[in-house]
N, C-alpha and C positions, 0 to 999 in steps of 0.2 A: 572809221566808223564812230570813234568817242566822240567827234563831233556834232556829229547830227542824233541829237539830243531832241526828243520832245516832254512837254511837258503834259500831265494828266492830273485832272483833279477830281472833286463831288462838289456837288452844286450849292455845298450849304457855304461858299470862301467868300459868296458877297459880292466878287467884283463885278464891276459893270459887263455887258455882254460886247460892247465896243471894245473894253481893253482883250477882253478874250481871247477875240476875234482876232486884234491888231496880233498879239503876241502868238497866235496859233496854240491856246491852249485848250485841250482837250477836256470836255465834263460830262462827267457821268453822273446821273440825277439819281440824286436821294429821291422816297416818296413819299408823299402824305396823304394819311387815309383819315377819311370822314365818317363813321361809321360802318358801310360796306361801298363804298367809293372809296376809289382810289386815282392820285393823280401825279404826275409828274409834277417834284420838284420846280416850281419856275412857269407850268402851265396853268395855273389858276393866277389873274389878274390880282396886286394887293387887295384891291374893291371887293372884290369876289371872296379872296382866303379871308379876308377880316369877317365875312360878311356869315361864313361858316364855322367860321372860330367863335361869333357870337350865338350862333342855336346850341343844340341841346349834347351834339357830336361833339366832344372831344376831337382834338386835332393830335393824331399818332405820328411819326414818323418812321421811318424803317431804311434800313440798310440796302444799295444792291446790289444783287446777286451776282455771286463769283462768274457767273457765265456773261454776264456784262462787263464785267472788268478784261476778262479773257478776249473778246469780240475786238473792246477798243487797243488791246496790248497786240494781238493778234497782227491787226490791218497795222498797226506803226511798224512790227516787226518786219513785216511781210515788204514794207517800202523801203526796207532799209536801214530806220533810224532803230535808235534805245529808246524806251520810256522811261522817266523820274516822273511816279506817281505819288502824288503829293496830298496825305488826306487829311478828314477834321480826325480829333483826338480820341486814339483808340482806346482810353478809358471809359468811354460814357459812347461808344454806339462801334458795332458791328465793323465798320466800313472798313478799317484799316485792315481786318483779319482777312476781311472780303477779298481786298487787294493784295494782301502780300501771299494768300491760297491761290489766286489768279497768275499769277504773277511768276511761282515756282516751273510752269511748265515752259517757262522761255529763258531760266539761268540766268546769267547774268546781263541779259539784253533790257529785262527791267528790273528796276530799283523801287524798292516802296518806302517813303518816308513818311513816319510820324510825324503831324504838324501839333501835336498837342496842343492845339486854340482849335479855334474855330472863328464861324465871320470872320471881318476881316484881321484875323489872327490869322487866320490858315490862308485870306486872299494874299497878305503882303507876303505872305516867302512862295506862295507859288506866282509870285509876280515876281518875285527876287532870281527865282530857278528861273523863268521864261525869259528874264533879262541876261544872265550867266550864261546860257544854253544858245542863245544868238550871239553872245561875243563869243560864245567858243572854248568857253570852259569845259574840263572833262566832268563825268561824272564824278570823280573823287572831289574834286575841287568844288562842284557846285552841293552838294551833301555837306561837306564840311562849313560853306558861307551859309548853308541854311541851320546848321547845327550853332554856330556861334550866333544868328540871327535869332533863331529858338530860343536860347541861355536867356537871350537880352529882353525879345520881348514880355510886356506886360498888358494883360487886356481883363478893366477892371468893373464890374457893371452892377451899377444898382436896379432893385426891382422892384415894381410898384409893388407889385402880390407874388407871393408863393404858389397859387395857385395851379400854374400850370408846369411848375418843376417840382412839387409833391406828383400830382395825376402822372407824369410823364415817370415816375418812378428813378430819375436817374441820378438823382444826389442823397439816397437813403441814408449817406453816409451821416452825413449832419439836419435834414430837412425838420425831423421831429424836435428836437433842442431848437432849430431857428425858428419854426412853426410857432411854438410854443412864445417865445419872444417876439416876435411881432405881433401875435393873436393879442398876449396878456397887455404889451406895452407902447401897439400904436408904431412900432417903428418899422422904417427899411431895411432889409435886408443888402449887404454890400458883398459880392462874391468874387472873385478871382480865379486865380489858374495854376496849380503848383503839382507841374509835371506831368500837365495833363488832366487833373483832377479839377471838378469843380470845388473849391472851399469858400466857406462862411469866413469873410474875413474881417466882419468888422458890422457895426450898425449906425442909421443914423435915427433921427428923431421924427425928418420930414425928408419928403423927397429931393428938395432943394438941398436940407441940409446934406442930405447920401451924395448930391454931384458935387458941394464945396471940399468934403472929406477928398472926392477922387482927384480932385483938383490940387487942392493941399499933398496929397499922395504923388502926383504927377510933379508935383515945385517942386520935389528931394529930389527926383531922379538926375538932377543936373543938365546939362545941353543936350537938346534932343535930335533923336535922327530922324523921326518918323510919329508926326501924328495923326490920329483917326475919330471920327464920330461915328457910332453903329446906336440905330435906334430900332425899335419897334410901337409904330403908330404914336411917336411923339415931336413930331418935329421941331414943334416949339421948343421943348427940353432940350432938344439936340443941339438945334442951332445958339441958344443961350449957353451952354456947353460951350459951343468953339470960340462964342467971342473970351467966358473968362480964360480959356487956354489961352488965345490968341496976345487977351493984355494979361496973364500973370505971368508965361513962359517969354514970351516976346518969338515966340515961333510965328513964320506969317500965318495970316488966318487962309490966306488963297494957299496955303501949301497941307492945310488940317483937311484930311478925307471926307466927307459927312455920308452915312448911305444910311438907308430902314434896310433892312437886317431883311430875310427870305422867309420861308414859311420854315426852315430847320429850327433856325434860334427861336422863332416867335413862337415854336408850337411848345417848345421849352420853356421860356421866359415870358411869355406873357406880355400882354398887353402892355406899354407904356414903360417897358427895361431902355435904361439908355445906358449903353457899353464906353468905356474910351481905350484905345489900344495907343500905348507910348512905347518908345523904343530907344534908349538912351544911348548917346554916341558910345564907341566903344572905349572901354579905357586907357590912353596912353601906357604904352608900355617901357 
């Protein structure tokens, strides 16, 4: 039975709906609500969420309910297999507690991990478990390749505006102090990931200069394992992104991820955030 592993996620991991599919991985939709509309995660076309993100409704998202995580644990249970439920960071939204409260009424049949990222922070280790879990890995082992994968990753993103990660309430920790500095001084705000948490890690002057900083940030990490583009409605930004990754790391550029980010991050980060997720080989031991 350790072997026949499935994997489960929430819809905010970013990955294509082809690798999904290929890998048999399971998604449970986050949702977003428009004032008194509400929609599946994934169901409103980009065209469409941008297009409501620009009127007067604020873009919320919310958590799903224990009784949906249960439904999808349930049917995998019931075929046979384990779940390794794989979700965004249970610092900054509901979903993890959702899943590991789901999760209690089948013992050790499902596992919930914290991906403390999100985008493709939380798609690449729930692509890393879906690849584990087809060779054959037990659960101990594939937990442990995602806990060392965890340590290493880094997903670092500038953002045009504050705007919609003050409204969304979920970085109160630092939002007023950067509020304040970017209002008085014109600048970008540069954010990060430590342990889950979003933090204020840094500023730039202009939005170009915020991606040379991530860039410059991404040249110390040494040889890398794994790079990513995540945008939100900037493609331009993005794509210019991968070429300097491409000539300052000499990583290929056909091997740098590129995606626009779902309606999770963007109802978060706003318009015109571009993310880079790097992942530095492991260290010789």
């Amino acid at each position: 039975m350790e072997n026949f592993i499935s994997v489960v996620t929430d819809s905010s991991c970013d990955l294509p709906r082809e690798v999904m599919e290929r890998h048999g991985i399971d998604v449970v939709p986050l949702f977003v609500h428009f004032g008194d509309q509400t929609f599946q995660d994934g169901e409103l076309p980009a065209e469409a969420y941008w297009a409501k993100a620009s009127g007067q409704d604020q873009a919320r998202t919310s958590q799903p309910p224990v009784g949906v995580f249960e439904e999808h644990f349930e049917r995998l249970v019931a075929g046979g297999r384990r779940a390794l439920c794989v979700t965004l960071t249970g610092a900054h939204s509901g979903t993890f507690n959702a899943a590991r409260l789901a999760a209690q009424r089948f013992g050790e049949a499902v596992r919930v991990f914290d991906s403390q990222s999100l985008s493709l922070g939380l798609g690449l280790q729930v692509l890393v478990a879906a690849q584990a879990a087809e060779a054959g890995r037990s659960m101990l082992e594939i937990v442990s390749q995602l806990e060392d994968l965890r340590s290493r990753l880094q997903l670092t993103i500038v953002l045009d505006t504050l705007d919609s990660l003050r409204q969304g309430g979920r970085a109160d920790a630092f939002i007023s102090m950067a509020d304040r500095m970017t209002q008085l001084l014109n600048i970008k705000a540069i954010v990060n990931f430590v342990e889950g948490r979003v933090q204020l890690l840094t500023a730039a002057r202009s939005f170009r200069g915020g991606l040379k900083r991530i860039l410059s940030l991404v040249d110390q990490l040494g040889p890398l394992e794994h790079l990513a583009v995540v945008h939100a409605r900037r493609l331009d930004r993005a794509e210019q992104m991968v070429d300097w990754l491409a000539e300052q790391t000499g990583f290929g550029r056909e091997r740098i991820w590129l995606r626009e980010t779902g309606a999770v991050l963007a109802s978060h980060a706003g318009a015109g955030a571009v993310g880079v997720l790097a992942i530095p080989e492991r260290p010789v031991t």
